[in-house]
N, C-alpha and C positions, 0 to 999 in steps of 0.2 A: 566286334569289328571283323568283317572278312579281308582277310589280305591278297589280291588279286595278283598274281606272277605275269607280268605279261610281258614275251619273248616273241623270239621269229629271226631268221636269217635276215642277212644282211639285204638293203633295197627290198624288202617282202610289206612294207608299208608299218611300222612299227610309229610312226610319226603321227601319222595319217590317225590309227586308232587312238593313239595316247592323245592328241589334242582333241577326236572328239570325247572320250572322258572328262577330262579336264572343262569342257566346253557344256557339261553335265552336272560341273560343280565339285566334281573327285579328283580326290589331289592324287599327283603322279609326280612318282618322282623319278626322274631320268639317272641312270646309273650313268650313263655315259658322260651326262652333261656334270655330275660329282667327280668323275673321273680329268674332264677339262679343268676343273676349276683347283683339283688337288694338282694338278700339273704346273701350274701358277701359283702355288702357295703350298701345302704343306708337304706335299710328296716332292718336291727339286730336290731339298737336302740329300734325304735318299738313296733315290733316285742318280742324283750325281756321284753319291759315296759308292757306290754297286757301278756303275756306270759313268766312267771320269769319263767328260766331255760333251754329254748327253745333255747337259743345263747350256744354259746361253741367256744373257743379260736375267736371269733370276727368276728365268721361264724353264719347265722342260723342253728342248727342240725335238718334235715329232721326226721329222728325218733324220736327224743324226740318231735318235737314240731306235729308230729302226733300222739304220744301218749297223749301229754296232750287236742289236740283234741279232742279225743276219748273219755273223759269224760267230756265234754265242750258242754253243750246242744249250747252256744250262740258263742262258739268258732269261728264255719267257717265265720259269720256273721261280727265279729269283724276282722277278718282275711283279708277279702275281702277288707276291710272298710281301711283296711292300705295300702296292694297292690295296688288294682283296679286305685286309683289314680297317683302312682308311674309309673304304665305300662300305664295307657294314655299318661302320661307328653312324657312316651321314643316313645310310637305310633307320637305322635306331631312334637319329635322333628324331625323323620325317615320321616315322610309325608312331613315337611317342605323341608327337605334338599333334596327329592327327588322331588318336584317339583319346585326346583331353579335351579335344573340340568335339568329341560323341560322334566321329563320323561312323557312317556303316560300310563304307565302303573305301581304302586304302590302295590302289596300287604303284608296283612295282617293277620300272620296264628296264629290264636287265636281257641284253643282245645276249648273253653267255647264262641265262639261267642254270640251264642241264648240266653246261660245262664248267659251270664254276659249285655247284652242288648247289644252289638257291632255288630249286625246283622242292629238296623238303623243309623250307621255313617258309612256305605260304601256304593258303591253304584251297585253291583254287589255280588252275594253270590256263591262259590262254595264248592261244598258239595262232603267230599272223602268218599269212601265207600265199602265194602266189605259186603261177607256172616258173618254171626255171628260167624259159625265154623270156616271161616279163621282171623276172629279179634282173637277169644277165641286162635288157635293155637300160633300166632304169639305175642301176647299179656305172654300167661305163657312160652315161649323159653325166655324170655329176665330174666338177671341176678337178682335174689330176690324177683320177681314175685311169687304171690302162688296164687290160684284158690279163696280166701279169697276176698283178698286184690282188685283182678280184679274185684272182684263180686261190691265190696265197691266201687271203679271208676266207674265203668258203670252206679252203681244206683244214683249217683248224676250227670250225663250226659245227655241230652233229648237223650231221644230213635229216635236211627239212623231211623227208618220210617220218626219220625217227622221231623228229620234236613233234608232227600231227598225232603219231601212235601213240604219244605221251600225255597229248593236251588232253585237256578238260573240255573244251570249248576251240573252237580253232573257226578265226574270221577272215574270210577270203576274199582278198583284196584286189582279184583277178578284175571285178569290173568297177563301178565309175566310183567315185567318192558318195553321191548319197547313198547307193547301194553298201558300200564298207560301213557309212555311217548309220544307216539302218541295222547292220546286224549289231554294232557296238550297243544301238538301242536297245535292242533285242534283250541285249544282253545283260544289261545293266536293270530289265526290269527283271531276269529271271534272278539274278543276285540279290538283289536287294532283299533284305529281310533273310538271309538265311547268316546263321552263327558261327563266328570262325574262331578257332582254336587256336593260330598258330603264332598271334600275337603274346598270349600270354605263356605260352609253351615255349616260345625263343624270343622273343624280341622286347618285354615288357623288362624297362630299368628296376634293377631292386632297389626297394625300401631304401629308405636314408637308414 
């Protein structure tokens, strides 16, 4: 099974490519959407222990617990230190089940690849991308968005130059969707059939 890494800055269409994967038959699992769903369930504990006041009726509250970041020089560091581990466990459990199903093809759509070190446990990288203008456009159209706030995500993300010099593959999602959708294609047939190592190099459960 090849494990496919697939990243991109923020608003650079990372959505766009993962559904049409998925739309292919290749299971993807969204880091992010692991990351909502531990906010709601196992990571509040936490979460609120690190950060009292940051929970709210047995939910993490995303505004409070980024305001009390915002004055938390060691905040994001301790933050990380609670999730990071929680979204491997569910990366594990997705890579497992999907290589008991014989799939050949696995990926992985993690915003922070680079920056969280998940760039060397897969074994293939691709890299979503746009002009700056069309991130910035599509990035402040979305709901509670301010030009602030974008600024603050982007500066703790590697600069998209550095994630293209990195990729493997880099899908450019400057024009329409069947054109993004065509290089996903593209892509998916030059993958298929080659062997990937990094399942059982990191990720593969031990023996009972």
């Amino acid at each position: 099974m090849l494990i496919v890494g697939l990243t991109g800055s923020i608003g650079m269409g990372k959505s766009t490519v993962a559904a049409r994967f998925r739309a292919l038959g290749i299971g993807v699992l969204d880091a992010d959407a692991v990351v909502h769903d531990l906010y709601r369930g196992q990571a509040v504990a936490p979460i609120e222990a690190a950060f009292p006041g940051a929970s709210n009726g047995g939910v993490v509250d995303r505004p409070k617990l980024a305001a009390l970041l915002a004055t938390d020089r060691d905040g994001f560091r301790r933050l990380e230190s609670i999730v990071h581990p929680l979204v491997r466990a569910a990366e594990r459990a997705f890579l497992d089940e999907q290589a008991a199903r014989g799939a050949q093809l696995a990926v992985l759509e993690i915003p922070l690849l680079f920056e969280t070190g998940g760039d060397k446990l897969v074994d293939t990288i691709v890299v979503v991308s746009a002009s700056a203008e069309a991130q910035r456009r599509r990035v402040l159209e979305r709901l509670g968005m301010s030009a602030d706030r974008f600024d603050q995500i982007v500066a703790r993300q590697l600069p998209d130059a550095e994630k293209r010099r990195r990729a493997d593959f880099i899908v450019d999602t400057n024009g329409s969707f069947s054109e993004t959708e065509a290089q996903v294609d593209t892509l998916v047939r030059t993958l298929t059939g080659r062997d990937g190592s990094a399942y059982q190099r990191y990720w593969a459960s031990p023996l009972d």
